[in-house]
SERO-631817 format. One line per field, with one value per residue (C-alpha): residue in three letters; x, y, z; residue number from 1. Coordinates in nm, 3 decimals. Example, Ala and Ser with C-alpha at 12.3 -4.5 7.8 and 13.67 -1.06 7.14 Angstrom:
aa <- [ALA SER]
east <- [1.230 1.367]
north <- [-0.450 -0.106]
up <- [0.780 0.714]
i <- [1 2]
END
This chain:
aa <- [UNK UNK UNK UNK UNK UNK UNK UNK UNK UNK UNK UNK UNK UNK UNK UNK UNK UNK UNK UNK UNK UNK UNK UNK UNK UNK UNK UNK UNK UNK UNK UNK UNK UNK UNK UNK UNK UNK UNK UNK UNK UNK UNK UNK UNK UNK UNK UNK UNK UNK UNK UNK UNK UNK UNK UNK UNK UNK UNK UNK UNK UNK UNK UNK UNK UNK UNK UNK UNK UNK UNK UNK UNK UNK UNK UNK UNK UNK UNK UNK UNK UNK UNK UNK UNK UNK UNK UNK UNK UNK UNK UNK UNK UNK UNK UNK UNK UNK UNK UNK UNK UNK UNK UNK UNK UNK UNK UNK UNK UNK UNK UNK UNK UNK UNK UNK UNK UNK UNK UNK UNK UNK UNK UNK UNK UNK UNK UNK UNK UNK UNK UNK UNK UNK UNK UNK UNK UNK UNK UNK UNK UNK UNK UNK UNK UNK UNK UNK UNK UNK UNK UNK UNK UNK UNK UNK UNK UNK UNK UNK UNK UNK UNK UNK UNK UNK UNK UNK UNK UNK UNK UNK UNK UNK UNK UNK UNK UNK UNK UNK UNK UNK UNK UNK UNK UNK UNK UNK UNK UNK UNK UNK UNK UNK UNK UNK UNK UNK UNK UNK UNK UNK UNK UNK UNK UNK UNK UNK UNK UNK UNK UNK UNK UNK UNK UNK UNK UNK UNK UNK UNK UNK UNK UNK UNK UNK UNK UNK UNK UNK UNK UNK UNK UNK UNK UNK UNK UNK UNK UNK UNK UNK UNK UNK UNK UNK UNK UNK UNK UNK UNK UNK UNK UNK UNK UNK UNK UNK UNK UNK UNK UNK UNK UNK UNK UNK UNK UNK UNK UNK UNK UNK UNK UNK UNK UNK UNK UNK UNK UNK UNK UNK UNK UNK UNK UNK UNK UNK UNK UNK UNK UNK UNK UNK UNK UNK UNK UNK UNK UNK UNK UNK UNK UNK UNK UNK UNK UNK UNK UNK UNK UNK UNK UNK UNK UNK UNK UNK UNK UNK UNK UNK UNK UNK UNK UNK UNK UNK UNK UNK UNK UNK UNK UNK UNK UNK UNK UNK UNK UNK UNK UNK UNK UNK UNK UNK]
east <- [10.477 10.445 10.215 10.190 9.882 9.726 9.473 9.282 9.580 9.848 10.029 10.012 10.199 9.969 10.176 10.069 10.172 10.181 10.199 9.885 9.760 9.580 9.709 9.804 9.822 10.068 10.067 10.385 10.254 10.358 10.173 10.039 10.272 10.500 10.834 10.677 10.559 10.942 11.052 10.723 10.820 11.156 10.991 10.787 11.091 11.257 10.963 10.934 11.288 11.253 10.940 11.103 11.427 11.205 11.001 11.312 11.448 11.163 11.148 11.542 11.435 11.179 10.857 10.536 10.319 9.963 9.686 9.655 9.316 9.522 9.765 9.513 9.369 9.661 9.729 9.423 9.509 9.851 9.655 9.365 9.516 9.509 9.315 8.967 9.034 9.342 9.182 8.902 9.134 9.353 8.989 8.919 9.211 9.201 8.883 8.986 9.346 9.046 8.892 9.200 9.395 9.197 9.221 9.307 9.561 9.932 10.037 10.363 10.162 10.234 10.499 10.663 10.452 10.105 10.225 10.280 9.992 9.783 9.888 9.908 9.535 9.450 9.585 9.380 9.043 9.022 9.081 9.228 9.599 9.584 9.281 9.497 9.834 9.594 9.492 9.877 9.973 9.843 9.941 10.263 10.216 10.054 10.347 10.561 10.379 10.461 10.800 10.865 10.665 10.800 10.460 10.597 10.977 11.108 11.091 11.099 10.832 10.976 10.947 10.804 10.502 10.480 10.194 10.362 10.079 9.963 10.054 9.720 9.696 9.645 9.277 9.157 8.828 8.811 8.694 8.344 8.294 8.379 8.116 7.874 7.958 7.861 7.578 7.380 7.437 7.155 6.949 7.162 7.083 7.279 7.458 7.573 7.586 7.887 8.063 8.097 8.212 8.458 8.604 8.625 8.776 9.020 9.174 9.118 9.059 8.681 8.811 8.929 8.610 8.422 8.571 8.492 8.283 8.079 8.242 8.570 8.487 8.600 8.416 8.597 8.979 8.836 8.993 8.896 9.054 9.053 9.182 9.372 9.265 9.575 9.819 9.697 9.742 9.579 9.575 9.415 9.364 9.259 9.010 8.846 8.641 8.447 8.340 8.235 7.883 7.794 7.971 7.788 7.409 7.527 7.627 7.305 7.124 7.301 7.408 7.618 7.825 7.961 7.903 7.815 7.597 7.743 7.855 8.247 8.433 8.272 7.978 8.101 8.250 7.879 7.700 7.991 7.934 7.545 7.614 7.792 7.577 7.258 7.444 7.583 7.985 7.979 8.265 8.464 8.707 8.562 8.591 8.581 8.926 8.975 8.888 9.189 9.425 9.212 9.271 9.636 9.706 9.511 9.666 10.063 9.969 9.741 9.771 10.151 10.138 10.449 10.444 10.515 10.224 9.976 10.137 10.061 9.715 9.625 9.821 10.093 10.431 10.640 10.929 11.230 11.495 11.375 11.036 11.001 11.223 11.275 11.058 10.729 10.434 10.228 9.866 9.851 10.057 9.849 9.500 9.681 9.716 9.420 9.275 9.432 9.233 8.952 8.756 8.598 8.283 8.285]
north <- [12.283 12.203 12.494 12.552 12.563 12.659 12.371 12.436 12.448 12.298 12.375 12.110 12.073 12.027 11.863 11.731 11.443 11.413 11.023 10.977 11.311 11.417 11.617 11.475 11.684 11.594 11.750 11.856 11.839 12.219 12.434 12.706 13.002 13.198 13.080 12.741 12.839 12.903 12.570 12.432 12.583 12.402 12.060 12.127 12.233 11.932 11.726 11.913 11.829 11.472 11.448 11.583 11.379 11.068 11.210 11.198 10.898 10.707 10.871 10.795 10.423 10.460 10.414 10.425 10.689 10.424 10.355 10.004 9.990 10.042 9.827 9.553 9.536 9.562 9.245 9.023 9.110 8.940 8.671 8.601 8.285 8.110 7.894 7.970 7.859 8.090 8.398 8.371 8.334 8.663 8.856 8.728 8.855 9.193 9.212 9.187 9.414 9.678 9.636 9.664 9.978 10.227 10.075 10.494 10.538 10.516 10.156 10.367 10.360 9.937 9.924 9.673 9.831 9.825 9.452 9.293 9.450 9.303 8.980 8.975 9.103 8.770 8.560 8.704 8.604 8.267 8.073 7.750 7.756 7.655 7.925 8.146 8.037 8.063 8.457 8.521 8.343 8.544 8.833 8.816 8.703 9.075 9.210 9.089 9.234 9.534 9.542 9.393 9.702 9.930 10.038 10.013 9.999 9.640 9.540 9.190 9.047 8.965 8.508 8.552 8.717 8.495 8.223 7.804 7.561 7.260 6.906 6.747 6.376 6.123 6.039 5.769 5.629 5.289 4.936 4.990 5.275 5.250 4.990 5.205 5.508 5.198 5.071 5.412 5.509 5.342 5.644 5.879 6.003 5.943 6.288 6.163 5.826 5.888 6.146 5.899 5.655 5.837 5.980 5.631 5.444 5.712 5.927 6.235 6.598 6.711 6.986 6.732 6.541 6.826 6.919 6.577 6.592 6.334 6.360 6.293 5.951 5.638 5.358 5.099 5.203 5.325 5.636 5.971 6.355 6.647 6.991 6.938 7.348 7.250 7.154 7.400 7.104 6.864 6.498 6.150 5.866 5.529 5.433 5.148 4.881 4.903 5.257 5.126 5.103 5.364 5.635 5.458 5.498 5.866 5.944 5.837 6.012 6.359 6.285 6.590 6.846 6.808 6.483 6.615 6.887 7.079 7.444 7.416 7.269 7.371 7.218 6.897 6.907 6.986 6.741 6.529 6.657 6.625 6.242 6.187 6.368 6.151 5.814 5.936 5.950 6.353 6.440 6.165 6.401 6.293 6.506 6.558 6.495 6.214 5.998 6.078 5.987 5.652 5.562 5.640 5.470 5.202 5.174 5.185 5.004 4.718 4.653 4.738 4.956 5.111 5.505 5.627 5.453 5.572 5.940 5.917 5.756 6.033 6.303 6.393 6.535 6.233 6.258 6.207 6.258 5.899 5.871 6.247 6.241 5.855 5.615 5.576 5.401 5.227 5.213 4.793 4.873 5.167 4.975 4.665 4.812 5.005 4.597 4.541 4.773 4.678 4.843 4.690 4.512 4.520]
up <- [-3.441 -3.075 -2.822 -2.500 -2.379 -2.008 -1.940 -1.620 -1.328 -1.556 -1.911 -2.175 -2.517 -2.817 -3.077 -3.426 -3.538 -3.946 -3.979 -3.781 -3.900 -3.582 -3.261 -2.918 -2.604 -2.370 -1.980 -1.830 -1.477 -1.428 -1.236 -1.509 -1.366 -1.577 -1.444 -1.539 -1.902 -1.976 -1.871 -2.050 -2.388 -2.324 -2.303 -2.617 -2.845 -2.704 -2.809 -3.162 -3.231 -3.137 -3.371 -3.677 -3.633 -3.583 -3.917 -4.081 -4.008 -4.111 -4.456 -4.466 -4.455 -4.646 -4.433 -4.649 -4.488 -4.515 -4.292 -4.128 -4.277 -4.633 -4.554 -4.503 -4.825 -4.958 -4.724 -4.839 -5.249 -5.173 -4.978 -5.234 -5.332 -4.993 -4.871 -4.757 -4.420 -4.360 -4.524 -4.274 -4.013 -4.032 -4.104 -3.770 -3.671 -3.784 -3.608 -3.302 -3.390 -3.516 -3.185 -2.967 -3.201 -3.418 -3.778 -3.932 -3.772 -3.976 -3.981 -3.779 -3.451 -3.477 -3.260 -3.038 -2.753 -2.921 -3.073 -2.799 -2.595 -2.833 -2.833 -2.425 -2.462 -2.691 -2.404 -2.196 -2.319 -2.195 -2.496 -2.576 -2.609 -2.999 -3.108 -2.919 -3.145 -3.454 -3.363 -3.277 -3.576 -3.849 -3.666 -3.677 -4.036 -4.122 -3.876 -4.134 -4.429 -4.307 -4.231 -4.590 -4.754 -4.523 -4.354 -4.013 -3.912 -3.787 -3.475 -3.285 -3.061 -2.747 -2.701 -2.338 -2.494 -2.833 -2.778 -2.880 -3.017 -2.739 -2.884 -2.827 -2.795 -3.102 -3.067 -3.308 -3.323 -3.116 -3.259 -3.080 -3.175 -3.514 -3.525 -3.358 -3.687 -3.947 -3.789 -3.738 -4.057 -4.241 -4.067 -4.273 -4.600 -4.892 -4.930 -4.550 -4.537 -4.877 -4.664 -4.397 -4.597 -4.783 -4.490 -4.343 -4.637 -4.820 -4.546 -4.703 -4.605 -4.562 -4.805 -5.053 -5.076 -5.092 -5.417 -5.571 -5.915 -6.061 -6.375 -6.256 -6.055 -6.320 -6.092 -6.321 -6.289 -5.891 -5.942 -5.814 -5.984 -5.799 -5.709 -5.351 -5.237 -4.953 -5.158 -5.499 -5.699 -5.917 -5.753 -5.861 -5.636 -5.629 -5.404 -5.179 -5.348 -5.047 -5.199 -5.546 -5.480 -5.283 -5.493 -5.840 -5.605 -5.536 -5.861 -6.002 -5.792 -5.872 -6.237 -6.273 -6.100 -5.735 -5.558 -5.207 -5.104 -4.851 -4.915 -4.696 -4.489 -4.198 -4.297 -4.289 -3.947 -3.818 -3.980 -3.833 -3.524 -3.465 -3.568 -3.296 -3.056 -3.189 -3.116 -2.804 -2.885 -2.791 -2.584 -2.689 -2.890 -3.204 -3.506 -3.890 -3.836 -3.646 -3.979 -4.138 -3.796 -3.770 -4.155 -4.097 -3.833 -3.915 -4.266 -4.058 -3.761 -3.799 -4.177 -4.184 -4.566 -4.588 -4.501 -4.917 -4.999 -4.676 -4.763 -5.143 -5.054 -4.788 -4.994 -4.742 -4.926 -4.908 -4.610 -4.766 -5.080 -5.240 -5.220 -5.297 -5.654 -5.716 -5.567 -5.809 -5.691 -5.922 -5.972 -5.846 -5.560 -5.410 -5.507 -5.346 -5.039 -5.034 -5.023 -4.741 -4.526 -4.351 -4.121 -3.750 -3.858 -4.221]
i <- [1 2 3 4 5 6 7 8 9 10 11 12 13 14 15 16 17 18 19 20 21 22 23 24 25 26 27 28 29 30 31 32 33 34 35 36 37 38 39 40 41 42 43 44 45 46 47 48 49 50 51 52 53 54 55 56 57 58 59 60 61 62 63 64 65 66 67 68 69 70 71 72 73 74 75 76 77 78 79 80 81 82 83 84 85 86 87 88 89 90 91 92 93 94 95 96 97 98 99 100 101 102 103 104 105 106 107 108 109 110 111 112 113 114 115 116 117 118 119 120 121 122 123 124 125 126 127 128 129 130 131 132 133 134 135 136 137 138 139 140 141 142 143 144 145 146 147 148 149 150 151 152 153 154 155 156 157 158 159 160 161 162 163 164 165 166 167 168 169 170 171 172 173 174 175 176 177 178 179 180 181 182 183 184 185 186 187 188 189 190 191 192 193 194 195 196 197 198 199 200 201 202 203 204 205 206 207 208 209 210 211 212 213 214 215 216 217 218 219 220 221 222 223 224 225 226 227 228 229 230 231 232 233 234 235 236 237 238 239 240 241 242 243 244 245 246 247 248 249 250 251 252 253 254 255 256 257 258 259 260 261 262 263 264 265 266 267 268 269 270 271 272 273 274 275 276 277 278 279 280 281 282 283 284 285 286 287 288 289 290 291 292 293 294 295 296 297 298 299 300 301 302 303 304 305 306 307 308 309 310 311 312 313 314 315 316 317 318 319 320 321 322 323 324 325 326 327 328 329 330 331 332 333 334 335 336 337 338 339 340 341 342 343 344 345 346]
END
């Protein structure tokens, strides 16, 4: 029930608000006379009235009375198969939404207001335009969430205030400096010097090597199984003869289990990185990732392999109707082109 109440010079309405279970106090900027009290207790049925139709409405529709902190666990059970990657991404996400808006509050006080505040607020901090997309990104994804359960009502986020990703150039590694990678790497060790290599000669994802086994490396047919953690599937490729003895020297030397020693991803990308700082390519644009764009467009541009093959070699979800239902490529043809590709210097 709303109250008037005399608050030094000026009467304020106290109203409690059941979905967010605590009591705001609004002023009505009205000198605290009697005359004014009258007009005060006006305003506050006014209010009360407004409340309990909104109340009703939302139960109407059937609004799930739920916390956003609720709501969020609720969010990462129906995320637990995700990737790694994306589940660490919305956690750093919430983070900063638990930072900006009080995380006990009824998922109800989300609303296009608070949503897009939040999101302005993200722009705001100076980021780059894509970590900024990524933040925005699995926001709206939890927005979402809660419209389909009902925890909030639906609303629309207005495009001027949405974030768009920045199309960053192509950057593949150059013939010099692809030398330069090969002939540093004797200083590597040998849980290194295979990343390298594999990244070099098989186009893969640091996430798919990573997952490579010992046991499932047949040196003889040069073909590698694995679980693809991007795709949740099951692959097997054939791989560069270039890679035959280096994998068999690794794979003696850890017998059994998982053929590189590196705990993620992320890992990877700074062992990657302090390379490349030690022989003096930092600031180049260089990445973990910037293997698998040089193998591709190596493999399309320079040694001409058709694009079913590079995609089925690289494991890309073919492009179209034929190649995705009809078109099978055999082992020869795959391990045939794989032949053709050579690196700068090798």
């Amino acid at each position: 029930m709303a109250t008037v109440r005399k608050r030094g010079k000026i009467w304020h309405i106290h109203i409690y608000k059941p979905r967010e279970d605590n009591t705001t106090t609004i002023s009505t900027y009205l000198p605290a006379t009697i005359a004014n009290k009258k007009i005060a207790i006006r305003y506050a049925d006014q209010l009360q009235k407004e409340m309990s139709k909104r109340n009703s409405e939302l139960k109407q529709i059937g609004i799930k009375d739920i916390t956003i902190l609720d709501a969020k666990e609720h969010f990462l059970r129906y995320q637990q198969d995700k990737h790694t990657k994306t589940k660490n991404n919305f956690k750093r996400t919430y983070d900063l939404f638990k930072e900006f808006h009080d995380e006990n509050k009824r998922c109800t006080s989300i609303n296009k207001i608070v949503a897009e505040d939040f999101i302005i607020a993200i722009r705001g901090k100076g980021w780059q335009p894509n970590t900024n997309h990524t933040y925005v990104t699995h926001f709206i994804h939890f927005l979402n969430f809660l419209f389909e359960y009902k925890y909030t009502p639906m609303f629309k986020i207005n495009k001027d205030v949405k974030t768009k990703p920045e199309v960053k150039d192509k950057i593949i590694f150059t013939d010099p400096h692809i030398k330069k990678i090969r002939k540093k790497m004797s200083t590597l060790n040998s849980n290194q010097q295979t990343t390298f290599m594999l990244l070099f000669y098989t186009g893969l994802r640091p996430s798919d090597i990573l997952s490579f086994t010992c046991e499932k490396i047949d040196l003889k047919k040069r073909m590698i199984k694995y679980y693809s953690s991007k795709n949740k599937r099951n692959r097997q490729v054939f791989f560069h003869k270039e890679l035959i003895q280096i994998l068999k020297k690794r794979i003696d030397e850890v017998g059994t289990g998982k053929l590189l020693n590196y705990d993620n991803v992320e890992s990877i990308s700074r062992a990657v990185a302090r390379y490349f700082k030690v022989i003096k390519l930092k600031g180049k644009g260089y990445s973990a990732r910037t293997f698998r764009k040089t193998f591709i467009t190596l493999c399309r541009n320079r040694f001409g392999i058709e694009d079913a093959i590079v995609r089925e070699i690289v494991g890309h979800s073919q492009g179209n109707v034929p190649d995705k239902f009809y078109n099978q490529i055999d082992d020869k043809t795959i391990k045939k082109a794989l032949d053709k590709f050579k690196l700068p210097g090798a």
